[in-house]
C-alpha positions in Angstrom: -53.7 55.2 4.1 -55.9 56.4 7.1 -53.7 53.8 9.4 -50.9 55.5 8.1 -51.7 59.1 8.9 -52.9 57.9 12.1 -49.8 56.5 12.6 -47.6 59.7 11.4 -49.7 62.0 13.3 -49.0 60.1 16.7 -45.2 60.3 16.3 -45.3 63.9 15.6 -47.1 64.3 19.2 -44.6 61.7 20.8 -43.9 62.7 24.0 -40.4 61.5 25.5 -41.0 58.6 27.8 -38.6 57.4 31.1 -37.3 54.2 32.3 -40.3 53.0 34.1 -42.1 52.6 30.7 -41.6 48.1 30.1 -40.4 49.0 26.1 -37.8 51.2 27.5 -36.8 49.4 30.1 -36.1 46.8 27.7 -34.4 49.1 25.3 -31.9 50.1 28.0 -31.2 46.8 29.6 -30.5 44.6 26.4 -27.0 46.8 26.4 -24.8 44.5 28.3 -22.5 47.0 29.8 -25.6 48.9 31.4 -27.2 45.6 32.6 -23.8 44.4 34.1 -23.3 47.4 36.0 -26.5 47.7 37.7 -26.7 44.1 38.0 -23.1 44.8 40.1 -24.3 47.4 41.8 -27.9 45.2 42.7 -25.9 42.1 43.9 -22.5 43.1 45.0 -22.3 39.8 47.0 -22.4 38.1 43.7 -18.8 39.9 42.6 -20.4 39.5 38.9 -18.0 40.6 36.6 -19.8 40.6 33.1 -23.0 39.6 31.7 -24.2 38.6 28.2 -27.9 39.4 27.7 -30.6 37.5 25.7 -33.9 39.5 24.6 -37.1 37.3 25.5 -39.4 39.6 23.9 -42.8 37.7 22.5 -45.4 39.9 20.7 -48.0 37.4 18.9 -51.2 38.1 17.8 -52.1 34.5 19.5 -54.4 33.6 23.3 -52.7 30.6 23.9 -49.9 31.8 25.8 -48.3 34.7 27.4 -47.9 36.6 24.5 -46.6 40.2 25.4 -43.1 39.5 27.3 -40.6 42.1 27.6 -38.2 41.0 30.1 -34.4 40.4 29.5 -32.4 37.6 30.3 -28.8 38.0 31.4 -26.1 35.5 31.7 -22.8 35.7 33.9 -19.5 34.2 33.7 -20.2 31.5 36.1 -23.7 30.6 34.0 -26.0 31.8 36.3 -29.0 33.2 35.0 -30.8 36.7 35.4 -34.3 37.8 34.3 -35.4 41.1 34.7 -38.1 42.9 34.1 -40.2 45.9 34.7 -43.6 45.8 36.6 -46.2 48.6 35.5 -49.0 47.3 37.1 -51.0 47.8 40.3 -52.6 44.9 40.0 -50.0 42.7 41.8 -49.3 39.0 40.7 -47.2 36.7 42.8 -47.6 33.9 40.6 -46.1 35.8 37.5 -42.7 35.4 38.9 -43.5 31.4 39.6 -44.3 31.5 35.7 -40.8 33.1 34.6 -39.0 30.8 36.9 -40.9 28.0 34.9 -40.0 29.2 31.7 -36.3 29.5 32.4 -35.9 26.2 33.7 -37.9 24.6 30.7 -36.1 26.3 28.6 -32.9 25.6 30.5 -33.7 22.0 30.9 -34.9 21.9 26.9 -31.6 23.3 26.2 -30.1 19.4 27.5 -29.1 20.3 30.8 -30.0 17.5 33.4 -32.1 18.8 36.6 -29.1 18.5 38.5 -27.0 21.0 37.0 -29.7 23.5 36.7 -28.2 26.6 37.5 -29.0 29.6 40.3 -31.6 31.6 39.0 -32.6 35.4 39.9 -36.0 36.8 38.8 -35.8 40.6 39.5 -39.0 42.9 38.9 -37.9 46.3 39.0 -41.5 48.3 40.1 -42.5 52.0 41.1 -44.8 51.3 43.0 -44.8 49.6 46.5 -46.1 46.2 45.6 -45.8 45.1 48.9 -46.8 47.7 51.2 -43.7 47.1 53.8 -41.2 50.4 52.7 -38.4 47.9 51.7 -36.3 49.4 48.8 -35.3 45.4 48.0 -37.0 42.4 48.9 -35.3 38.8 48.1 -37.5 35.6 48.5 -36.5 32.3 48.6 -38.2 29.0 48.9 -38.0 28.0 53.0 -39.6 26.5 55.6 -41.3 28.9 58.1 -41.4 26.2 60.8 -37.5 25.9 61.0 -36.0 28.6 59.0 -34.8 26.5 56.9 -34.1 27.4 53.0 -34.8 24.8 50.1 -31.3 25.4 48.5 -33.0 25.0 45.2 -31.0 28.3 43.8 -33.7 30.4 42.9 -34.4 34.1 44.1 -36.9 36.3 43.1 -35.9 39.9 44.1 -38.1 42.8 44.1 -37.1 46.2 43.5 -39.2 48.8 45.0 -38.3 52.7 43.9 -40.7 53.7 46.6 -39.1 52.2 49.5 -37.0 54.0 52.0 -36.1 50.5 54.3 -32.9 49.1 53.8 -29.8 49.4 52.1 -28.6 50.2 48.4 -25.3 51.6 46.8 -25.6 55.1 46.1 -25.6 54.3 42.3 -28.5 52.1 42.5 -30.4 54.7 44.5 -29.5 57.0 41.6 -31.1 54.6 39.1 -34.5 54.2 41.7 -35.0 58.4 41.5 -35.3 58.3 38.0 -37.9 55.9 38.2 -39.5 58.2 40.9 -39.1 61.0 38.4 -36.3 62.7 39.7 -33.8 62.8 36.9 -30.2 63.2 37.6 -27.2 63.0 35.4 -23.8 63.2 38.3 -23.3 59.4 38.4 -21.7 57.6 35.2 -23.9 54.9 34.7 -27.0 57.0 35.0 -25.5 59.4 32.3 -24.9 56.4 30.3 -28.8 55.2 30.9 -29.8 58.7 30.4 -28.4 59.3 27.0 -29.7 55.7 25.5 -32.7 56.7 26.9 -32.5 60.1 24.8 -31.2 58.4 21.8 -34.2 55.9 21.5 -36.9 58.7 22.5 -35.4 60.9 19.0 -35.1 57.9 17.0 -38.1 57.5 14.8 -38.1 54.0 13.5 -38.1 52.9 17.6 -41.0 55.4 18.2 -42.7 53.8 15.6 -41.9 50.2 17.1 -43.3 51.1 20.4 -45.9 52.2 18.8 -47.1 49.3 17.3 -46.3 47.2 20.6 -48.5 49.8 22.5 -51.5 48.9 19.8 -50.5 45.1 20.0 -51.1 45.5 23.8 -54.0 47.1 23.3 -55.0 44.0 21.7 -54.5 41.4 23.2 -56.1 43.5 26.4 -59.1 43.7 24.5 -59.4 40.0 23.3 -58.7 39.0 27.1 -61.6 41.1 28.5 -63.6 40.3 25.1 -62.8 36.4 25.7 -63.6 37.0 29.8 -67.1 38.3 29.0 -67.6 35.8 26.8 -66.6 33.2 29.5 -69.2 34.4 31.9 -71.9 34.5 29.4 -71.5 30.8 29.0 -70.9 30.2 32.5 -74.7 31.7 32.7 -76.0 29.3 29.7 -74.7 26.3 31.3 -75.9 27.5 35.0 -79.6 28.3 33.2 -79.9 24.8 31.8 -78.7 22.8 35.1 -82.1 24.9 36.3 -83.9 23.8 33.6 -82.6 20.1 34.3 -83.6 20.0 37.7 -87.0 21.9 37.5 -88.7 20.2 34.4 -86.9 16.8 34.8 -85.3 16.8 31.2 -81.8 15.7 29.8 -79.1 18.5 29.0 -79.9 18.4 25.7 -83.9 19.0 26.1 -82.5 21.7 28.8 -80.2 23.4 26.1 -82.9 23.3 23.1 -85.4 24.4 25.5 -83.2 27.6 26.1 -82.7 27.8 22.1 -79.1 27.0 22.4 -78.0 25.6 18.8 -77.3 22.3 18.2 -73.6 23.0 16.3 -73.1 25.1 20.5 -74.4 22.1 22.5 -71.4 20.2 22.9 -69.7 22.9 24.4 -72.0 23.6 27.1 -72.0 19.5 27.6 -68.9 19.4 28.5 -69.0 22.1 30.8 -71.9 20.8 32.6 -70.2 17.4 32.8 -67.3 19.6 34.8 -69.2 21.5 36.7 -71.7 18.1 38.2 
């Protein structure tokens, strides 16, 4: 009952949210008209004429993987595959985008396609900020050899899109889709109308208020377990670093070592095993 009040009483004060927030983002960009027309106006070179899209939303209440995932994955005509996402944090991981092109190609390849006929890929991170630090409003990377210049040809791109940049070129319609993300909001270009009014539907619908909600308390989470299971981490890390000492002053086995330090005896296989890693 208290949950529930709670709950009501945060809706009531629901404040509308914009396209840089990762549920909304996703919201918007599961409609495949929207995502095949800014995926056009992204890569033109690509003369993409229609995408289906694919929702690859996880939200588990388990550590062992990656659980909170909202990124989209498109599909063109010609089978090549798009995932898209929005980066919120400041906090920039390069090897995030090496883990999504993992996941699409295991899934790909689990899917009974042979390595061979694994198809070109295109991991785009939409982000307001300027993870980089170099101005560029899109940034395309691709696996190649610095010595002679030389790309891999494996078919993969991860593309960045920066709202904050002002270097380089973009259609007019895709700069219209970065302001908004900068916070200037502007309704003169079709496709940001069309953004603009599911964005308005989904911020006056209830039920998906009360979806985000819950994800935002599901993050909130799985935050906390990360930093709780983090501290926890280095606390052993300090057990197992106290009885090496204890080894190596007195003489004594790991075990004498971990009684000594009154570690329990049901514990003491754990901190074995790390000590066997760590020497």
């Amino acid at each position: 009952m208290l949950y529930n009040m709670v709950k009501e009483n945060n809706l009531n004060q629901y404040e509308p949210i914009g396209i840089t927030d990762d549920f909304m983002f996703f919201a918007v960009m599961i409609d495949e008209q929207i995502c095949t027309r800014l995926l056009q106006e992204l890569l033109p070179e690509l003369k993409i004429k229609k995408v289906t899209t694919k929702a690859q939303s996880q939200i588990k209440g388990g550590r062992e993987d990656k659980a909170i995932r909202l990124d989209i994955q498109a599909f063109d005509e010609r089978g090549r595959i798009y995932d898209i996402e929005m980066q919120l944090s400041r906090d920039f991981q390069p090897k995030r985008s090496r883990y999504y092109k993992a996941l699409v190609d295991m899934t790909t390849l689990l899917a009974g396609t042979d390595y061979d006929d694994l198809p070109p890929m295109f991991v785009i991170i939409f982000s307001p900020f300027d993870q980089f630090g170099d101005k560029e409003r899109v940034s395309d990377y691709i696996v190649y050899c610095p010595k002679t210049h030389r790309a891999l040809g494996d078919s993969t791109h991860v593309i960045y899109v920066n709202s904050k940049g002002v270097n380089g070129e973009v259609s007019p319609t895709m700069q219209k889709f970065l302001d908004p993300m900068n916070g200037q909001v502007g309704r003169k270009n079709a496709l940001i109308n069309d953004i603009a009014e599911r964005m308005d539907y989904y911020n006056h619908n209830q039920e998906w208020r009360a979806n985000r909600l819950e994800y935002e308390t599901t993050l909130r989470h799985e935050r906390k377990l990360g930093v709780d299971e983090g501290r926890k981490h280095g606390l052993d890390e300090a057990k197992m670093a106290d009885a090496l000492s204890v080894m190596v002053k007195f003489n004594v086995s790991a075990e004498e070592a971990l009684d000594a330090l009154g570690v329990p005896k049901s514990d003491q296989p754990k901190y074995l095993q790390m000590m066997k890693e760590k020497v």
